[in-house]
C-alpha positions as CSV (number, residue, x, y, z in Angstrom):
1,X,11.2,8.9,-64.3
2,X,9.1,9.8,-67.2
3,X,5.9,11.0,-66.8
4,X,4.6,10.9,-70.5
5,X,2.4,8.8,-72.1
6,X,3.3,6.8,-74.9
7,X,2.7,7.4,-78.1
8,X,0.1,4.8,-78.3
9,X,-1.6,6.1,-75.4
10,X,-1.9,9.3,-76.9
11,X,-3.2,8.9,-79.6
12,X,-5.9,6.8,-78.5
13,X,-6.7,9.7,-76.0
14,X,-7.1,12.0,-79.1
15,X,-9.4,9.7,-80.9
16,X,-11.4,9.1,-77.4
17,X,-11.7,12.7,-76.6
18,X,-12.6,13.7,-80.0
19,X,-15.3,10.6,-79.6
20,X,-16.6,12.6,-76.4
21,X,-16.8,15.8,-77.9
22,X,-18.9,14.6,-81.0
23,X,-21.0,11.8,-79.8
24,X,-21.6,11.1,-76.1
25,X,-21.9,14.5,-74.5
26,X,-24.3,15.4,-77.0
27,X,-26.0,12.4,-76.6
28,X,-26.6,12.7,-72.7
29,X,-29.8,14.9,-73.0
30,X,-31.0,12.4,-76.1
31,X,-30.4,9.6,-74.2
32,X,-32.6,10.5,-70.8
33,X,-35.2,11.9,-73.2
34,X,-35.6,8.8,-75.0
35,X,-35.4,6.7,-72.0
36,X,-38.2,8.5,-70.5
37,X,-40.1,7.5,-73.3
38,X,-39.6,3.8,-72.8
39,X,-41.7,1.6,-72.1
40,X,-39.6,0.3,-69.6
41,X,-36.9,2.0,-67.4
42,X,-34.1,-0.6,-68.2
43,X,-34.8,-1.0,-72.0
44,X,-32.2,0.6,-74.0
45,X,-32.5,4.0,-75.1
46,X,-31.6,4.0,-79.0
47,X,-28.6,6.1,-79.3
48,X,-26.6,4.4,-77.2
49,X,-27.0,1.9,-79.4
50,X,-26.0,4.2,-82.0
51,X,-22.7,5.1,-79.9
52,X,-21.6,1.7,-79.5
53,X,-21.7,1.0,-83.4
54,X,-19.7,4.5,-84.1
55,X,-17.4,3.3,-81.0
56,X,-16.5,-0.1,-82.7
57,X,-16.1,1.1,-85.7
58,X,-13.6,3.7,-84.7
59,X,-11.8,1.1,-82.3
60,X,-12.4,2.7,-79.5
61,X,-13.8,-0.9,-78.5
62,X,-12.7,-3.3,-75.5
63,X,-10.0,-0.9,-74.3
64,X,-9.8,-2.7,-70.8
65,X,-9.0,-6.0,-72.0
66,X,-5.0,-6.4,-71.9
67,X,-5.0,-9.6,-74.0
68,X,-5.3,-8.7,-77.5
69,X,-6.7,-11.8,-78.5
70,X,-10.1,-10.0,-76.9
71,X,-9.2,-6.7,-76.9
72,X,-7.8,-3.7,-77.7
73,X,-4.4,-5.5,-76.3
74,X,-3.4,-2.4,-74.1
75,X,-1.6,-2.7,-70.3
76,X,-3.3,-0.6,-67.4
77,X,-0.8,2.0,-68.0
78,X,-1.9,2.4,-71.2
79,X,-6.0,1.8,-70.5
80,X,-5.8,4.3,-67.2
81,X,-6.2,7.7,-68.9
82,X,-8.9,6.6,-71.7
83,X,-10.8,4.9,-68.1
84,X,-10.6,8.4,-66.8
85,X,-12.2,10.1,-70.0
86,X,-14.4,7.9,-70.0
87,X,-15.1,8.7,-66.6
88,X,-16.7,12.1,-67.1
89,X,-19.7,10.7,-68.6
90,X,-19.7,7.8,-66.4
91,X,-23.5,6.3,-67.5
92,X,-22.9,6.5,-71.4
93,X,-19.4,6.1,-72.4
94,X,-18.0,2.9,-70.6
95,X,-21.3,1.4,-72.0
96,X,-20.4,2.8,-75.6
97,X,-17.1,1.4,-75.5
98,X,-17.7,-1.8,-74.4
99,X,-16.2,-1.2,-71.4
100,X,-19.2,-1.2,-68.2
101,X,-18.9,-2.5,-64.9
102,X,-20.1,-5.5,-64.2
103,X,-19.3,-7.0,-68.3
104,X,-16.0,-6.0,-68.0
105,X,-14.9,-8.0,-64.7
106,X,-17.0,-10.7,-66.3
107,X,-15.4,-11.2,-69.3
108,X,-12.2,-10.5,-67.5
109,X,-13.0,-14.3,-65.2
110,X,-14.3,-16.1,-68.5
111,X,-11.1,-14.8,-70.4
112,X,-9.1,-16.0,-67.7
113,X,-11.1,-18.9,-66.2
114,X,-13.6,-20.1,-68.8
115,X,-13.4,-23.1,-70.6
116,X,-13.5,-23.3,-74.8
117,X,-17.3,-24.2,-74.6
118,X,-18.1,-21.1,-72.0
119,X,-16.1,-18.8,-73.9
120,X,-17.7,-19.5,-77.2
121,X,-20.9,-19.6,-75.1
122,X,-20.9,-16.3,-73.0
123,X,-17.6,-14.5,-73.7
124,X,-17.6,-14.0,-77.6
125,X,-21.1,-12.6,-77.3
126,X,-20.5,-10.0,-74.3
127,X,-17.4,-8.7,-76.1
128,X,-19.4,-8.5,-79.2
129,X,-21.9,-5.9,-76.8
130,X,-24.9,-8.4,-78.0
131,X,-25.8,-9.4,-74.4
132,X,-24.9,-8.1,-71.1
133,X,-24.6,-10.0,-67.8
134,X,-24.5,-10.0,-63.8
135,X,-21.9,-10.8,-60.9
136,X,-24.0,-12.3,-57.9
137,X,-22.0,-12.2,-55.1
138,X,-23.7,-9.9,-52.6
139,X,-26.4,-10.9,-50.1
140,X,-29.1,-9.8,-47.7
141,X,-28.9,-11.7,-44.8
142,X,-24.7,-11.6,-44.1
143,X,-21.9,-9.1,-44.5
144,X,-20.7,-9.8,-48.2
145,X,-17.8,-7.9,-47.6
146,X,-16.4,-10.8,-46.1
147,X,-16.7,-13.7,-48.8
148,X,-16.4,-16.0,-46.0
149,X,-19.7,-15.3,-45.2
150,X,-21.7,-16.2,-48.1
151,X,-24.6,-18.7,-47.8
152,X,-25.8,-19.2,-51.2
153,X,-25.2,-23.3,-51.6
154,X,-24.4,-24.8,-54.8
155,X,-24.9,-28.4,-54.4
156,X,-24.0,-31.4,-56.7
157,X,-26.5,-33.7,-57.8
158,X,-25.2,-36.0,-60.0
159,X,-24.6,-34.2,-63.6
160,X,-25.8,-30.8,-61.9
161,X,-25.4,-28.5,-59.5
162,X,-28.6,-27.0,-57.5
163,X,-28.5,-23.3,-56.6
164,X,-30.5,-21.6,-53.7
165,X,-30.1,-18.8,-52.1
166,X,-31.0,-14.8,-52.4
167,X,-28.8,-11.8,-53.8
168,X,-29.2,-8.5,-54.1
169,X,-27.6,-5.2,-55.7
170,X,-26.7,-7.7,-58.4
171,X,-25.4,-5.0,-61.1
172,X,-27.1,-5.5,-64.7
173,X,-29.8,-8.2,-63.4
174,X,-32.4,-5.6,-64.4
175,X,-31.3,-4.9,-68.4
176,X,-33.7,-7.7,-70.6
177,X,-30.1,-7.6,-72.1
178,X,-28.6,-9.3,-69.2
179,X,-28.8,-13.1,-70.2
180,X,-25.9,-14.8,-67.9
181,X,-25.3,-14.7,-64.2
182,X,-22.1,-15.6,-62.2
183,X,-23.3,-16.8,-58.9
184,X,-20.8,-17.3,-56.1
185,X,-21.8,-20.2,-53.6
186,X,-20.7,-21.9,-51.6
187,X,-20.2,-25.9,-52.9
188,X,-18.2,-27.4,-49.6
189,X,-19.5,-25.0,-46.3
190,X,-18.6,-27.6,-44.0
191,X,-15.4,-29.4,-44.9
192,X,-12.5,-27.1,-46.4
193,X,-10.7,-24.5,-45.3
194,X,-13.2,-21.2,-45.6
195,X,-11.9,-20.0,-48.3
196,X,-12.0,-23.0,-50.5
197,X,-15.4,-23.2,-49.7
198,X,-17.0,-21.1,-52.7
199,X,-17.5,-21.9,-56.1
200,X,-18.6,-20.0,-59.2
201,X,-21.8,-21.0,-61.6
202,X,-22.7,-20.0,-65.1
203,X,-26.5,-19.7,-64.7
204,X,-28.4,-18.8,-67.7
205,X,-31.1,-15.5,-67.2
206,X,-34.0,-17.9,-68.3
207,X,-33.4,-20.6,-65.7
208,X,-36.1,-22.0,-64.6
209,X,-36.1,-20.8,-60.6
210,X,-34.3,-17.7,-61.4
211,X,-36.8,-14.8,-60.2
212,X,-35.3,-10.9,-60.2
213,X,-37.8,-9.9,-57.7
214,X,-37.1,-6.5,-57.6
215,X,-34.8,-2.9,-58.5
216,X,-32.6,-1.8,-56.0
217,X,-32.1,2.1,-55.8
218,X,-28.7,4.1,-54.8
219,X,-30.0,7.2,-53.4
220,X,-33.1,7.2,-55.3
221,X,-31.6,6.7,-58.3
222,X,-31.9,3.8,-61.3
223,X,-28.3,3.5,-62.3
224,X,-29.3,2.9,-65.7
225,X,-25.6,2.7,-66.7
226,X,-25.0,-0.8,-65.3
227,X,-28.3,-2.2,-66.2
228,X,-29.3,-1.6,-62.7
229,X,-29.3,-3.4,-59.4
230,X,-31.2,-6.3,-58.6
231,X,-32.6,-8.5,-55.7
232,X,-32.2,-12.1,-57.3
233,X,-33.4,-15.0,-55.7
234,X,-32.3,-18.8,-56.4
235,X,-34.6,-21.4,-55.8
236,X,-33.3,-24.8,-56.3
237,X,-32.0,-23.2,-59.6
238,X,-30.1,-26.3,-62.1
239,X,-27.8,-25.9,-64.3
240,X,-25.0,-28.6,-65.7
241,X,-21.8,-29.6,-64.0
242,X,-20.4,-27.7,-67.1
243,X,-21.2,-24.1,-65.8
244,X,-18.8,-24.1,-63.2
245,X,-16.2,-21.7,-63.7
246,X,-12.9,-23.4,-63.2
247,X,-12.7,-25.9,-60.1
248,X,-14.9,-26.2,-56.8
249,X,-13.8,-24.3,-54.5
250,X,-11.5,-21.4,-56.9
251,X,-14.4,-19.3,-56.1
252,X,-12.6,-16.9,-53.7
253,X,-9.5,-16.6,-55.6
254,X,-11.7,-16.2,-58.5
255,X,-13.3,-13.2,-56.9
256,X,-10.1,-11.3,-55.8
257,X,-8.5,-11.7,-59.4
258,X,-11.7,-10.2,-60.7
259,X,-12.1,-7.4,-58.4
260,X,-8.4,-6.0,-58.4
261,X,-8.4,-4.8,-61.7
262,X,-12.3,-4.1,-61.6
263,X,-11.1,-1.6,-58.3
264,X,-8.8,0.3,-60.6
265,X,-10.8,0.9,-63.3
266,X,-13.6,2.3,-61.1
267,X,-10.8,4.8,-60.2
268,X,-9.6,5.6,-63.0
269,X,-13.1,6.7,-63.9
270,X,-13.6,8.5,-60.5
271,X,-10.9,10.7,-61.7
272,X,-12.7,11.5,-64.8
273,X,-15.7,12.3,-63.0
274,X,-13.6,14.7,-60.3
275,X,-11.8,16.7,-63.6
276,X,-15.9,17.2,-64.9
277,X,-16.7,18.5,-61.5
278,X,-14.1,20.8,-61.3
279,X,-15.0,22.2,-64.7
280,X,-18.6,22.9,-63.5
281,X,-16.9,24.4,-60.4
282,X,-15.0,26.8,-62.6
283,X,-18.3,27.7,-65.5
284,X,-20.7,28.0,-62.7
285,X,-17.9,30.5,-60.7
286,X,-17.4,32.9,-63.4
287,X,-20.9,32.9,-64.5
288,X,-22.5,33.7,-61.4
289,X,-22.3,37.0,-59.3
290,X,-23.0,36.8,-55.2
291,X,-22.7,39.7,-52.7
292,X,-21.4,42.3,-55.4
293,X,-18.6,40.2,-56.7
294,X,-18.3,36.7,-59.5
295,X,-18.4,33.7,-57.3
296,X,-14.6,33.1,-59.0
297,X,-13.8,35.9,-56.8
298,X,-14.9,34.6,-53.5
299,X,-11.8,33.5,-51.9
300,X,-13.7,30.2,-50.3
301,X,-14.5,29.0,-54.0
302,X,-11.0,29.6,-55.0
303,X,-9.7,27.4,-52.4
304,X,-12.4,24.6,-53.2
305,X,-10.8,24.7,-56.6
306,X,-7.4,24.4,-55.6
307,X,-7.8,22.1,-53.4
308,X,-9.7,20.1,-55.5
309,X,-6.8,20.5,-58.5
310,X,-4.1,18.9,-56.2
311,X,-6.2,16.1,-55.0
312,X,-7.2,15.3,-58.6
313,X,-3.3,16.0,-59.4
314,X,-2.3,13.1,-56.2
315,X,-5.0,10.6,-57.2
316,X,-4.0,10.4,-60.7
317,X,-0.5,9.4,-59.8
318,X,-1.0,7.2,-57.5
319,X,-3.4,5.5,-59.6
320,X,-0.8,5.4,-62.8
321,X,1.7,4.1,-60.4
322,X,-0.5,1.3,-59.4
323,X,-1.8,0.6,-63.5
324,X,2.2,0.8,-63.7
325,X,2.9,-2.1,-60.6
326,X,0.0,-4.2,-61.9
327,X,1.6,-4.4,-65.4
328,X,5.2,-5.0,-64.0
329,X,4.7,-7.3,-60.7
330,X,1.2,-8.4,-61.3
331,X,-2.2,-7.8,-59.2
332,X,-0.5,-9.3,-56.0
333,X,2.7,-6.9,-56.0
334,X,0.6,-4.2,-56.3
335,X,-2.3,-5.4,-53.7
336,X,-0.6,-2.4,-51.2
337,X,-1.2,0.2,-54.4
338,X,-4.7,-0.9,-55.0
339,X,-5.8,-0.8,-51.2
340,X,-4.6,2.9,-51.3
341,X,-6.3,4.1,-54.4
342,X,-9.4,1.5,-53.4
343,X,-9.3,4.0,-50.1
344,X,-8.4,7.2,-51.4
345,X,-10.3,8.0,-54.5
346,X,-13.8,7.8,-54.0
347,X,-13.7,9.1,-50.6
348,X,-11.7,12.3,-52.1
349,X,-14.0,12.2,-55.8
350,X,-17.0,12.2,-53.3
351,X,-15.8,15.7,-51.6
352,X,-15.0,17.3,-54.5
353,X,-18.5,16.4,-55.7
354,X,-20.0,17.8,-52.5
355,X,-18.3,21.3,-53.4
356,X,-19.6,21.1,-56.8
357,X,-22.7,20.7,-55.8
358,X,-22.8,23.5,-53.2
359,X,-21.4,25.7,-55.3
360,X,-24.4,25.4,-57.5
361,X,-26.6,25.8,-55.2
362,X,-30.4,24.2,-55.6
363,X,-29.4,23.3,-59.4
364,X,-26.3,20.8,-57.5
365,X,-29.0,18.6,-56.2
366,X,-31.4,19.0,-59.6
367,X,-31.6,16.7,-62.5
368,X,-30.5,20.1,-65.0
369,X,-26.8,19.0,-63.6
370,X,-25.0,15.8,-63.8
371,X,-23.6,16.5,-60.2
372,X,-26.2,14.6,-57.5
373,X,-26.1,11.3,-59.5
374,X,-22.4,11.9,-59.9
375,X,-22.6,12.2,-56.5
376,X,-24.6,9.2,-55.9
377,X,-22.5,7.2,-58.2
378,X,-18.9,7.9,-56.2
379,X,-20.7,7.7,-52.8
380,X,-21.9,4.0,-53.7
381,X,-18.1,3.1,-54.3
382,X,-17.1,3.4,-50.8
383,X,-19.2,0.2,-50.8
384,X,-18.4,-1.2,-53.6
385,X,-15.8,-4.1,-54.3
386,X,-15.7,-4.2,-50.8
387,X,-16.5,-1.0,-48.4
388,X,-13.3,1.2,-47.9
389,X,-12.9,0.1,-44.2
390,X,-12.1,-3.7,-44.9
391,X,-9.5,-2.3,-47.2
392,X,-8.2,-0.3,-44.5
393,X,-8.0,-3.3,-42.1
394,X,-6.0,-5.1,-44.8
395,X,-3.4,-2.2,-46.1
396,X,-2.5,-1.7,-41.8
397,X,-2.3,-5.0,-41.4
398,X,0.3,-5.7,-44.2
399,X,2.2,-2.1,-42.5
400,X,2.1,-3.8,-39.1
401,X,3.6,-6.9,-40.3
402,X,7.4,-5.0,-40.6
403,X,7.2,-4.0,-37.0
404,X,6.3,-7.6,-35.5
């Protein structure tokens, strides 16, 4: 068993880290200055425009895309650790790169799903960075966690299909950027079996009927870094037959070939964020002095930060050996795999975060260090793609079926 990366893999981390060091951690501090100067909280500060130009011309460019016809043509194996770099400046370089929740999972259903005219369309322009877009699944009213339950109807009338129905935390809807939706419906909520029921739409921002009503917080916070989240609502929204993605009712199995590698990725950066954490830790330790001694000295912050080394140490593997199972056996061989890490990593990412913060006392919870919306950011994804106790239900269920 060899635990190296390849040489490939490498040197793409070199030119990555080398890309952190001399343009995105310099340009976190620029970035919420000039936001806070904007006229509006999800315009576009300049210089991450300026990082996404410096990105593509160094490469460092559609890394998650495993088709090379769109991407940088790497497998998960490969993509993990650059997804973890990434990861330690979770609001600027997955945006820089090209490579942001919810554009990538997007792009990943039109490379996969889309026809010729929606690819031309919508794809070629998101992986060009010129527009960004929206998944709207979620809703208000019923527990999305369970597709089943969606009510949004998408309903034929002759040459179109009319949309209603309301959404929220709909990732990106904010960002004047964001100028597709993918709204999952339901097209047949009487006749098929539940979960050939759903459908997926391409609806155009600037469709008539399409209202983004309001921002939706996470902890108080504007996560500026997916173009925010969104209460959308649908009313009698048209759009051509056309703008369906693939068949009526492929929505659900749409959805879970979106969100499996779309889970993986979000860990992969959650292990970025835990290895910034644990730097802070160890700065902030030997920099400050508590009852006579350096806080490195006090044996409780020690064991924080080894305990917090050999969970990052456990999570990483068990996330390569799931990038590894997706690229040999495919999403479905490794479903067990992406349960675990689905379960694992943000609930263990969120405790390390909660040490880091403590251990920095008033400034943990302050805006001086990245650590509350860090915080913020790992907590939310024990909800998202599905809250960490549905995953649970699955992952025993597949263990119980050897004993029965």
């Amino acid at each position: 068993m060899d635990f190296a990366f390849d040489a490939r893999t490498e040197e793409m981390r070199a030119r990555l880290l080398a890309f952190m060091d001399e343009y995105v951690y310099p340009a976190e501090s620029v970035a919420e200055e000039q936001r806070a100067a904007l006229a509006s909280p999800w315009d576009t500060p300049a210089v991450v425009e300026e990082l996404k130009a410096e990105a593509r011309r160094q490469g460092l460019w559609n890394l998650f895309l495993p088709d090379a016809q769109y991407g940088a043509g790497l497998t998960n194996l490969q993509y993990a650790p650059l997804a973890e770099i990434t990861g330690r400046s979770p609001h600027l370089a997955p945006i820089a790169t090209n490579c942001a929740a919810p554009d990538t999972g997007n792009m990943e259903v039109l490379a996969q799903f889309g026809d010729e005219a929606q690819k031309k369309q919508w794809l070629e322009p998101l992986l060009a960075g010129e527009i960004r877009s929206a998944f709207a699944m979620t809703e208000p009213e019923v527990a999305s966690s369970d597709a089943t339950n969606i009510t949004t109807l998408i309903e034929r009338d002759g040459d179109e299909y009319v949309i209603t129905g309301r959404k929220w935390y709909i990732s990106g809807a904010m960002n004047p950027d964001c100028k597709i939706f993918i709204v999952m419906g339901k097209t047949d909520p009487e006749g098929a079996d539940i979960r050939r029921q759903q459908s997926m739409v391409l609806v155009p921002r600037d469709t008539p009927g399409v209202t983004v009503k309001r921002a939706m917080q996470v902890f108080g916070y504007e996560d500026h870094s997916h173009g925010g989240h969104a209460e959308v609502v649908f009313d009698r929204v048209r759009v051509p037959v056309a703008h369906l993605i693939g068949e009526e009712g492929g929505g659900f199995a749409i959805a879970q070939a979106r969100l499996g590698p779309g889970r993986i990725h979000h860990c992969m950066r959650l292990i970025g964020m835990a290895e910034r954490a644990i730097e802070l830790m160890c700065r902030r330790a030997v920099s400050r002095t508590a009852f006579g001694k350096p806080l490195a000295q006090q044996g409780v912050v020690q064991n924080w930060i080894a305990d917090a080394r050999v969970t990052v140490e456990q999570l990483r593997l068990l996330v390569l050996k799931t990038a590894w199972l997706m690229d040999t056996v495919g999403n479905r061989g490794a479903h067990t795999e992406i349960q675990a890490i689905k379960i694992a990593t943000p609930r263990a990412v969120v405790g390390i975060l909660d040490r880091a913060i403590q251990l920095h006392g008033a400034g943990g919870v302050s805006q001086d260090f990245p650590l509350a919306e860090l915080y913020a950011a790992a907590r939310t994804l024990m909800l998202a793609d599905g809250p960490d106790e549905v995953h649970q239900r699955s992952l025993a269920r597949r263990e119980l079926k050897k004993y029965l």
